[in-house]
N, C-alpha and C positions, 0 to 999 in steps of 0.2 A: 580501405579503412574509412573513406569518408562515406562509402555506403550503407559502413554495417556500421558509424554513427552515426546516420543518418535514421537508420530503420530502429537503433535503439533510442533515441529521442521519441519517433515516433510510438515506439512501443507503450514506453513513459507515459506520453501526452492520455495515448487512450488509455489506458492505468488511473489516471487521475481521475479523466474525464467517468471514468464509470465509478471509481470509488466515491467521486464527489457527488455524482446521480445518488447512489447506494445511498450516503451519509443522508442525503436533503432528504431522501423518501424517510429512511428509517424516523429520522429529528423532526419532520413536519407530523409523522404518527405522534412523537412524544410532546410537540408544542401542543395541538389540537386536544391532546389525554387532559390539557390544563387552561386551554384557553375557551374551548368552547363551554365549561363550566362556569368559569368566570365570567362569559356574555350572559349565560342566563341570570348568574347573579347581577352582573348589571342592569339587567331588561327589567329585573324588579325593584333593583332599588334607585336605579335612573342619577339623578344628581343629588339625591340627597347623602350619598358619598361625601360627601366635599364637608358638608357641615359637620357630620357626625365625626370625620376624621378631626376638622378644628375640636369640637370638642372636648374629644378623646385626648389629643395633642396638650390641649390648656390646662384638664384634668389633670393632666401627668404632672406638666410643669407647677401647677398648684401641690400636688402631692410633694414633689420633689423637693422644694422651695422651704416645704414641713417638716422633710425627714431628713435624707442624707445627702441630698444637696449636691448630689453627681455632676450635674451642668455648674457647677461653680468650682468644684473641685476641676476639671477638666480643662480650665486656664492656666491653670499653674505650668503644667508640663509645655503649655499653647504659650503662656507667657516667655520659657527657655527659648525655645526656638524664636519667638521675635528677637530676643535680645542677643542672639547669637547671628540672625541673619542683617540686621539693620545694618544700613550702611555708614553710620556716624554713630558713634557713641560722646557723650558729655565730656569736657573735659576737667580734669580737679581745680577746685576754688583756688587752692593753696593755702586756705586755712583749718587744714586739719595736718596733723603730719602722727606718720607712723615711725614711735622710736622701735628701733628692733633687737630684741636679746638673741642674736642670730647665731651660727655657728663659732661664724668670724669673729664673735665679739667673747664667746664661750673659749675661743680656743687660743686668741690672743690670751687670754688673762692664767688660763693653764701654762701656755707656753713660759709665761713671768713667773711660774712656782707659786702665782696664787690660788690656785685652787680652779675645779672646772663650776659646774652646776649641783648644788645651787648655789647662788650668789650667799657674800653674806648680804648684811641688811644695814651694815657703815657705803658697801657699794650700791645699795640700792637710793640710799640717802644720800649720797654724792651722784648717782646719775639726777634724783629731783633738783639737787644743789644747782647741776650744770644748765637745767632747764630755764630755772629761777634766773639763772645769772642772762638768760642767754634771751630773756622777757619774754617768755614764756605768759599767757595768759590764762592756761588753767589745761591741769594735766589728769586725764584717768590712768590709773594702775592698775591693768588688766592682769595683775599676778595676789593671788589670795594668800596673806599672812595670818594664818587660822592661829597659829601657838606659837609662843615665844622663842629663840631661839638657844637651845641650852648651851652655848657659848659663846655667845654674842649678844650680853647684855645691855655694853654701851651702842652695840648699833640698833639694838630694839629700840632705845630710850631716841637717838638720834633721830631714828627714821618716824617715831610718835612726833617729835619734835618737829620736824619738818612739816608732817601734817599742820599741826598746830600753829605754829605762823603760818601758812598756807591760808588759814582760814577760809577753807572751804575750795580753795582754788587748786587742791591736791586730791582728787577723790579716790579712792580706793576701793577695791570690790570686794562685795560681798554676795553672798549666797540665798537663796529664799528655800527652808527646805518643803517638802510635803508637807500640804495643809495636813494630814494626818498627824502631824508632832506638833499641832499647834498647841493642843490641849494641854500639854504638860510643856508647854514656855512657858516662861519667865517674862520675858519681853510683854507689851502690850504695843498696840499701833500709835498711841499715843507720843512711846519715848522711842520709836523707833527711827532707827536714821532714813532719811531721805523721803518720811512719809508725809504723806499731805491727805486733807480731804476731797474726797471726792462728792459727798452731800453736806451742806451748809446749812447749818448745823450739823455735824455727825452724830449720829441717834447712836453709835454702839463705839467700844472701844477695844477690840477684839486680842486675842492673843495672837502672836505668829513665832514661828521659828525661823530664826535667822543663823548663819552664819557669818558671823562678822569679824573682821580685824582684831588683832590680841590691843591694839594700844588705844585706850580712852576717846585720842584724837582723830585715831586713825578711825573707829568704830560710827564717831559721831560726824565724821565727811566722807563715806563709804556710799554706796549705792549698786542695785544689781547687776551682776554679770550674766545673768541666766540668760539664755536665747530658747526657743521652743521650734523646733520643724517642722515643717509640711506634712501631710500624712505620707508623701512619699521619700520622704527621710531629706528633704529638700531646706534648707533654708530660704527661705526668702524674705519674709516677713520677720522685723528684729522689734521685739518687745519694747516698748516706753515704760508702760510700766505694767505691775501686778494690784489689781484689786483685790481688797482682805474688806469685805462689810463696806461701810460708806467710805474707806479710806483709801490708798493705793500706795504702793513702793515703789521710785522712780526707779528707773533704769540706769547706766553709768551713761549713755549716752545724752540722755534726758538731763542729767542733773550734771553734765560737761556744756550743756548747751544755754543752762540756766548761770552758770558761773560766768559762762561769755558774753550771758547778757542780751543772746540769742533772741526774736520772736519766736517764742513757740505759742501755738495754740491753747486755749486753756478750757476746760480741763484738757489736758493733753490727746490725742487720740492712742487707741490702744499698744499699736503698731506703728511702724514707717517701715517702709519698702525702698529701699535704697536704688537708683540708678545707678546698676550693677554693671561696672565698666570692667571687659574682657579681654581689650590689648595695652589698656592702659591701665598707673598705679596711683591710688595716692600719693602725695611726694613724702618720702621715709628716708631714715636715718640710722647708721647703726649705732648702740649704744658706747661701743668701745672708741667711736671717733666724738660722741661728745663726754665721753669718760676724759678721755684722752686730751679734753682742750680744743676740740676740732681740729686733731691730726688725720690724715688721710690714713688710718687702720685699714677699715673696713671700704672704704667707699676708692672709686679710680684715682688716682693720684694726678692733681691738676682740678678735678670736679666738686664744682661749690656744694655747700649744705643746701639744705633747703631753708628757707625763712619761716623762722620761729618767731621773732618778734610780734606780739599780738595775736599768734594762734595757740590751737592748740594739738595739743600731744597727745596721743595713745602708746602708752607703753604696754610691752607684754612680749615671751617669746614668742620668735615664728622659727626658733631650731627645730630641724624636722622628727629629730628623736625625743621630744618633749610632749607629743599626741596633746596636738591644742586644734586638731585642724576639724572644721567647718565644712562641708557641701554646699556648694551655692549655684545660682542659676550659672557662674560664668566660670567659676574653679571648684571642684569637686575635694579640692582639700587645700581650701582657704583660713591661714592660722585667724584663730577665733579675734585677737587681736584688730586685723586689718577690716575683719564684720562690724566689730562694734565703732574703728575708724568709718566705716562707712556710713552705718546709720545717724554717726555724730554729722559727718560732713551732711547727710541730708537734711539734717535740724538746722546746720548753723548757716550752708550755701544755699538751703530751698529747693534742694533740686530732687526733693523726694519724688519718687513718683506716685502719680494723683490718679486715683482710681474711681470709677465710678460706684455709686451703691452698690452692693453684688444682689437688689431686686433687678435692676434695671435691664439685666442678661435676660432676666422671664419677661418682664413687659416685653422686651426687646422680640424675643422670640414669639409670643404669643400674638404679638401685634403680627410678624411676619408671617407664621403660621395662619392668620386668620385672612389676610390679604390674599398670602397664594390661594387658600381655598376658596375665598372668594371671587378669585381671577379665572380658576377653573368652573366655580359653576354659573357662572356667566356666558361660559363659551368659549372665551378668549382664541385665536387660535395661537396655536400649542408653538408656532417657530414665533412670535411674539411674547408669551409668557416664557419663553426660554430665554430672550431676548434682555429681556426685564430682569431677568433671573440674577443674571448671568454678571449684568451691568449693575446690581445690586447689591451685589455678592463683593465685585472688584471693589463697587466704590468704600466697602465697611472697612475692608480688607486694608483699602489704601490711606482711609482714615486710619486705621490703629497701627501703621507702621508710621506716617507723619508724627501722630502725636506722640506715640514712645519715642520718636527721635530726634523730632525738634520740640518739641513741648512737655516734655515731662511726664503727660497724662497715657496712660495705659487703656485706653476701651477695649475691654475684652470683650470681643461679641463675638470668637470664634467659632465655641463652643454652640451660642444661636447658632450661628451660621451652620454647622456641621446639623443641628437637630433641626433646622428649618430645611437644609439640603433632604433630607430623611423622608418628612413630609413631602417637599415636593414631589422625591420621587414618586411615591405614595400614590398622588395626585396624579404623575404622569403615566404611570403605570396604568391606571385605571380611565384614564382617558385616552391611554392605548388602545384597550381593549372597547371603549364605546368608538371610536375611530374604525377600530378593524372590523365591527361589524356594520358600522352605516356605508364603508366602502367596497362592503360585501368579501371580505378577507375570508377565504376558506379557513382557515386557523378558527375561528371564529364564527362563523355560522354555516350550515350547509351547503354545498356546492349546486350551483344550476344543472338541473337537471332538465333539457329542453323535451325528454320525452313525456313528464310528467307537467311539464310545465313549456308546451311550444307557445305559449302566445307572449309579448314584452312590448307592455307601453315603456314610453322614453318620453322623459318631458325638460323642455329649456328653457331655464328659468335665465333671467338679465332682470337687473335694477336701471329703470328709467328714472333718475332723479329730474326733481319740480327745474325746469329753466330757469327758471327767478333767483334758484339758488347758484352763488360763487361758486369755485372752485373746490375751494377748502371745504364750506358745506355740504355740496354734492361729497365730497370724498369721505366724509366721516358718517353723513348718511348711507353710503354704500357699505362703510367697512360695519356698520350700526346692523342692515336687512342679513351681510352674510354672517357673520355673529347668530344673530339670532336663526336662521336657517339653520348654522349649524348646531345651535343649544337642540331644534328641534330635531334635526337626524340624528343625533345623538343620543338622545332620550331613549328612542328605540320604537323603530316605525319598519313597513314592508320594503319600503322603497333602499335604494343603495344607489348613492350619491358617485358621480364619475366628477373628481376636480382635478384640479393640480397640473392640468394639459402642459403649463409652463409654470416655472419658479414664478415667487413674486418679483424678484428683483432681475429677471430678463428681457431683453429688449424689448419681447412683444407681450409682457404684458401690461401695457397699457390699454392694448387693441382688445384680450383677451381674458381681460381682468372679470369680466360679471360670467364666463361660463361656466355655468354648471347644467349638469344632468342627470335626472332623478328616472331611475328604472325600475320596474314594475312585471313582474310574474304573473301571467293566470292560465286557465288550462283552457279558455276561448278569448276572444275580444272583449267579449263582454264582461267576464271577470278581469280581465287585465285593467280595463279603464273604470271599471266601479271601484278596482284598489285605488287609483288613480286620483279618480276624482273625489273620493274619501279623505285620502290623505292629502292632497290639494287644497278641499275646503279646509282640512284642521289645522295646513300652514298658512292659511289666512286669520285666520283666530289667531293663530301664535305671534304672528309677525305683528298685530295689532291689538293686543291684550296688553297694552300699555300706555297710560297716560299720553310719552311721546310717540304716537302714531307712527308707520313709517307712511299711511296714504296720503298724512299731511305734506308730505314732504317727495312724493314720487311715487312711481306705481311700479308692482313687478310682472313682467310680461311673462306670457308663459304659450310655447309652443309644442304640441302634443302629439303624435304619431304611433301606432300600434302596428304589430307586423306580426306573422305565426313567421319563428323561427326555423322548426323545423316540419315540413310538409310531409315529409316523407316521400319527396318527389325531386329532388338533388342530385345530380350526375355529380361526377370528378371533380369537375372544375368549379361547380357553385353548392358547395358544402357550407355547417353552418355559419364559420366564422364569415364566410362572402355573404351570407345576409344576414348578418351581424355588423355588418361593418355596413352593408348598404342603409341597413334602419337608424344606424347612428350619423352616416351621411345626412340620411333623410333630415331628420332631426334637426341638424345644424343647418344645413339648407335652404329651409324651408320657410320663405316670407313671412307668411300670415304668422298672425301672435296675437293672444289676448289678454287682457289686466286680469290679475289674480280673482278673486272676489272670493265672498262668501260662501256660495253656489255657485259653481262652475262649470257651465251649462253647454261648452264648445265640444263635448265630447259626441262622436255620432259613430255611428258602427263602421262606416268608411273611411273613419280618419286613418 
């Protein structure tokens, strides 16, 4: 048994080993179908890639910024996910509290033979009675009393009543309908509850359609209930107010935070964005235990209220058969009640969350977008701008999870970050492709052909930096001459570059950190070193076509040797790669060296 699994492993192994030959041949035909197009597109258009992408990139975000505005919309869903992964969420002020028309308080009051939903409106005036009593500082009625009730007129009269000593400190909601029914209102912005101006002097006094409270008092301390969604049916952002011409209509949140006496902002901002907490609650109450006196109805038996004195209250059901429920970034049917409790709490505790302009996502972007391309056609090399990338990326990252979680402010820069990652790629991809062809990558340009091509200079280049300079200097001039070497093998030149012998961060290299070797095809000596000393001279120009010099600062030695590869005169044993490997010895070997120059005058037909 151990033989014949032995011989079927084996079978296996060869099984693979030929389908994985099979696979690399077939996929190196299909990389090449795309890659060696792509180098000639490079060879033409060299670095000016980089720019044109920045362009293109800022283009968009200018367009975007004009029309739909994709990259702003794209935090919202980025925003759910922070606030569901952060590891601390805020905890409640205490001064807001949530009263509840919950089941518990529906089904106590049925069980008593008073009736279930809907309440009368003597019971809704004794739960405001309980709140008053209990020093309440000012309460919204998140339940809409459109028409009188046709049997209960002393509790219609009651519950105006209530309002009306309340003076203001009792608001009650009301409705904003379609500006399209504005025309044929009644109403003007002028006598309208909870309006203010929004330009001083208001130049117009427009109509609106309201829906409002049946009782005089109740009509004139009311304010909106309306909320508006995300385009993806999301709550998050809870209205202050609506603008109608220079005028606007508060919100119930708004004008519960103005009764308390609250700082708010003025003119108000459009919105507030609640710090939407997902394992904790505002602290709430049910109505039947302050109906009840603050008996333990509804609530554990033993377990205090919460403290009312000096806050305030949001009343409204949150009975799940009453369809009052809300989608939100942290509960997907949140009774609308406990939203507009929220947005109050971030008026009156400050803990709104603070967002930055929604420009600052495009500068944001456009700046990084303009940097990475800038980074690439500099040179850079590519495990350094990864580097930077990468540590750039973390640190945006780590900023906007700090600030949603200890500070309140929300930096969305995900979205950047996602369309800057985009670009990079862009960026890396096509610096791929100048990469695979200066290191002579078959994928990428055609393969040596030593019959067409037996002869190959090799040349060794090393940075001597000036003595005089430090440590640090020498080393940022070094990392300055391969920079620029590389902008130039990059570009697109005959030569193909042999680096990378060792990592950067391995032991040796410190010893073997300036080698590189630039190789050269030609069909005698003589061609192979005119390629040679062509492209030699033109990386003297290159390397010194800039104000900061690198001759100022060191010189780059350069050792040269030419060999015909193959002779046509090879036994067994010294085939091409044995003098292939001899000429690259040679190479490295080989004492003698001379300074770069202009004219590069060391080449002779016996080297």
């Amino acid at each position: 048994m151990k033989r014949i699994g032995r011989a079927l492993l084996a079978w296996i192994d060869a099984a693979m080993a030929r389908a994985a030959i099979l696979f690399m041949e077939g996929w190196s035909k299909v990389e090449r179908a795309y890659r060696r197009p792509f180098s000639r597109f490079s060879l033409r258009l060299k670095f000016l890639f980089y720019p044109l992408l920045a362009c293109v990139a800022v283009g968009w975000l200018a367009w975007d910024w004009t029309h739909d505005k994709s990259l702003d919309a794209a935090e919202d869903a980025i925003f759910d996910k922070v606030v569901h992964w952060r590891p601390w969420e805020p905890r409640a002020s205490g001064k807001v509290v949530v009263v509840e028309i919950d089941e518990c308080s529906i089904d106590h009051f049925r069980a008593r033979g008073e009736g279930g939903w809907p309440w009368s409106r003597q019971r809704h005036a004794d739960l405001l009675d309980a709140l008053d009593r209990a020093g309440i500082a000012a309460v919204g009625y998140d339940v809409l009393f459109v028409d009188p009730s046709p049997d209960d007129a002393q509790g219609d009269a009651t519950l105006d009543a209530m309002a009306e000593g309340g003076a203001g400190r009792f608001v009650f909601a009301s409705t904003r309908l379609h500006e399209d029914y504005d025309e044929g209102a009644v109403l003007r912005m002028v006598d309208a509850p909870s309006a203010f101006a929004v330009v001083r002097p208001p130049r117009d006094n427009p109509q609106v359609a309201m829906q409002l409270p049946y009782g005089e008092s109740m009509a004139r301390y009311s304010a909106l209930a309306n909320v508006e969604r995300n385009e993806d049916g999301v709550l998050r952002d809870i209205p202050l107010r609506e603008d109608v011409g220079d005028w606007a209509l508060a919100s119930l949140p708004l004008q519960l935070a103005a009764a308390a006496h609250a700082k708010v902002r003025q003119p108000p901002a459009a919105t507030v964005r609640p710090n939407w907490r997902r394992d904790s609650r505002l602290p709430h109450v049910s109505a039947a235990d302050l109906l009840e006196g603050g008996a333990a109805i509804c609530r554990e038996k033993g377990s205090a209220m919460p403290k009312l004195r000096g806050g305030i209250a949001l009343v409204g059901y949150t009975a799940s058969g009453l369809n009052d429920a809300k989608p939100t970034p942290v509960d997907p049917v949140m009774p609308g009640v406990e939203v507009l409790a929220e947005a109050t709490e971030a008026l009156v505790a400050g803990s709104a969350i603070r967002m930055p302009p929604a420009w600052l996502k495009y500068v944001l972007a456009a700046a990084l977008v303009m940097l990475t391309a800038f980074a690439f056609w500099r040179g850079e090399p590519h495990e350094d701008v990864d580097s930077v990338f990468v540590a750039t990326n973390l640190a945006l990252l780590l900023i906007a999870f700090v600030g949603l979680t200890f500070f309140g402010a929300f930096f969305d820069i995900f979205a950047s970050i996602g369309f800057v990652s985009l670009c990079f790629g862009f960026c890396r991809l096509y610096a791929g492709i100048q990469r695979g062809r200066a290191v002579g990558n078959a994928d990428y340009r055609h393969e040596y052909d030593p019959q067409t091509h037996p002869w190959l200079a090799m040349a060794r280049l090393r940075f001597v930096p000036d003595p005089k300079l430090d440590a640090r200097a020498a080393k940022r001039r070094r990392r300055e001459y391969r920079r620029r070497l590389r902008r130039f093998l990059y570009a697109g030149c005959d030569a193909v570059m042999i680096e990378g012998v060792v990592e950067r961060k391995s032991w040796l290299h410190d010893i073997l950190d300036d080698l590189m070797v630039l190789v050269w095809k030609g069909r005698d000596r003589a061609d192979a070193n005119a390629h040679a000393r062509r492209e030699l001279d033109a990386l003297y120009r290159h390397l010194n076509a800039h104000d900061d010099r690198l001759d100022d600062d060191g010189s780059v030695m350069v050792c040269v040797v030419a060999a015909e590869i193959d002779d046509g005169r090879d036994d067994s044993q010294r085939g091409e790669r044995l003098r292939l490997r001899e000429l690259l010895g040679q190479d490295l070997n080989e004492p003698a060296e001379w300074p770069l120059s202009a004219s590069n005058a060391f080449f002779s037909e016996e080297a």
